[in-house]
N, C-alpha and C positions, 0 to 999 in steps of 0.2 A: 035550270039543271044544276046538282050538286056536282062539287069536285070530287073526280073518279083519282081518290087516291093511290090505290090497289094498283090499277095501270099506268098511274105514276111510275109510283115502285117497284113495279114487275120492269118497265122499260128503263129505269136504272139500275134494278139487280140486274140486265142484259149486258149494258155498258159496263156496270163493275166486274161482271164475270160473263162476259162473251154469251157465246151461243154455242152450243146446244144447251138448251137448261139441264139438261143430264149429266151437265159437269159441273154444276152448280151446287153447293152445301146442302146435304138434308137437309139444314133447317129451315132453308130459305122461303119454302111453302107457309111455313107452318106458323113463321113469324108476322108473314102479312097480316094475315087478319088484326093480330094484336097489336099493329104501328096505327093498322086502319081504325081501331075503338080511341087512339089519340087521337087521331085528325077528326074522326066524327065527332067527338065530345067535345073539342076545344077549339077545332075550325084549324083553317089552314096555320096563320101567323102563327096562334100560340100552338101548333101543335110543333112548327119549326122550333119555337124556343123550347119547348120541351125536350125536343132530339139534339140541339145545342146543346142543355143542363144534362142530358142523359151521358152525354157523350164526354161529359165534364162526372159528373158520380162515377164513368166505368173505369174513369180515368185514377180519379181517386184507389179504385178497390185494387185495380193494377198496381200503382205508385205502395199501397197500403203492404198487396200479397212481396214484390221485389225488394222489400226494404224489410216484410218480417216483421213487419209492427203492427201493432192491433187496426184492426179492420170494421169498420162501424155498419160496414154492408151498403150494397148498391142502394135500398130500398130509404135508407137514412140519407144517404148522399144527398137520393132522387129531392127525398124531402126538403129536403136544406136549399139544393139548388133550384128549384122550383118555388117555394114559400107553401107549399101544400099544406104547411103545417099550418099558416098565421090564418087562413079565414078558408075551410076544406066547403066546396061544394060536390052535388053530384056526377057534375061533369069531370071535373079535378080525379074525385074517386073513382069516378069508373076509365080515367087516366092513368094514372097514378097506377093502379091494380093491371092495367095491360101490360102498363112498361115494366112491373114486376115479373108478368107471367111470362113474356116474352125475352128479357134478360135471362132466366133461371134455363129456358128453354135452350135461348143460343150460346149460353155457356159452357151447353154438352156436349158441341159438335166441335170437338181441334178444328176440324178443317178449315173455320173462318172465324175471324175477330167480329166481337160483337161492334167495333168502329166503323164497320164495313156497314152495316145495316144503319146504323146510326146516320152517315156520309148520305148514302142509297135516299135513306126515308128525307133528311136535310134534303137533296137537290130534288125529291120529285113533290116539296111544296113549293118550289120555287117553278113548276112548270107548269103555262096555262091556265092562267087565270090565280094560279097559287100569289103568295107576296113574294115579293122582291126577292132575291137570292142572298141569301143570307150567310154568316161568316162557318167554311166548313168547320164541324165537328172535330176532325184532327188539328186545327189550327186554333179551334177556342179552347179546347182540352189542355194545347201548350202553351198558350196566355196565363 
């Protein structure tokens, strides 16, 4: 049986934002799929260290926009904290290219910080058969 990431993530966007899901962020449907084409492509572990690096690029573009100084963009960050650039496979890109489409997408909605799905997607590889739990997203981003 593969790991059901999706209902990972669905049962921790619950814990992050309650119940009803009718109180929950538009985007929050829309981004599963594209957390799920990480964890499909690159398996559980590295799709954890990818939403650790993620969480560490949003970090960047945040720190970049508050301070008013040039901004290299998530998608550069992604690259850099990841190594996507040093040896790119197919899995990587068709990684790489979710965690672009699904950034762009959750940065439309005020209603939620894109850390929040970052946090969400982190604890639900660490459940069920996922790896070990690994260092949250808002705690690596301020290392």
């Amino acid at each position: 049986m593969t790991y059901d990431f999706g209902l990972h993530f669905t049962e921790e966007l619950g814990n992050h934002f309650g119940s009803p899901t009718a109180n929950w962020p538009a985007t929050a449907e829309h981004v599963t799929p594209f957390l799920a084409i990480v964890v499909n492509a690159l398996g559980v572990t590295d799709g954890a260290r990818w939403f650790e690096a993620a969480g560490r690029a949003h970090q960047k573009v945040v720190a970049a926009d508050e301070a008013r100084t040039y901004n290299f963009g998530f998608a550069h960050y992604l690259d850099t904290a990841t190594g996507t650039h040093e040896e790119i496979t197919l899995p990587m890109e068709a990684a790489f290219e979710a965690m672009k489409g699904m950034y762009v997408l959750a940065r439309q909605d005020s209603a939620v910080d894109v850390h929040a799905y970052f946090d969400c997607a982190l604890r639900a590889c660490s459940r069920d058969g996922g790896h070990a739990a690994s260092t949250p997203v808002a705690a690596a981003a301020s290392a």
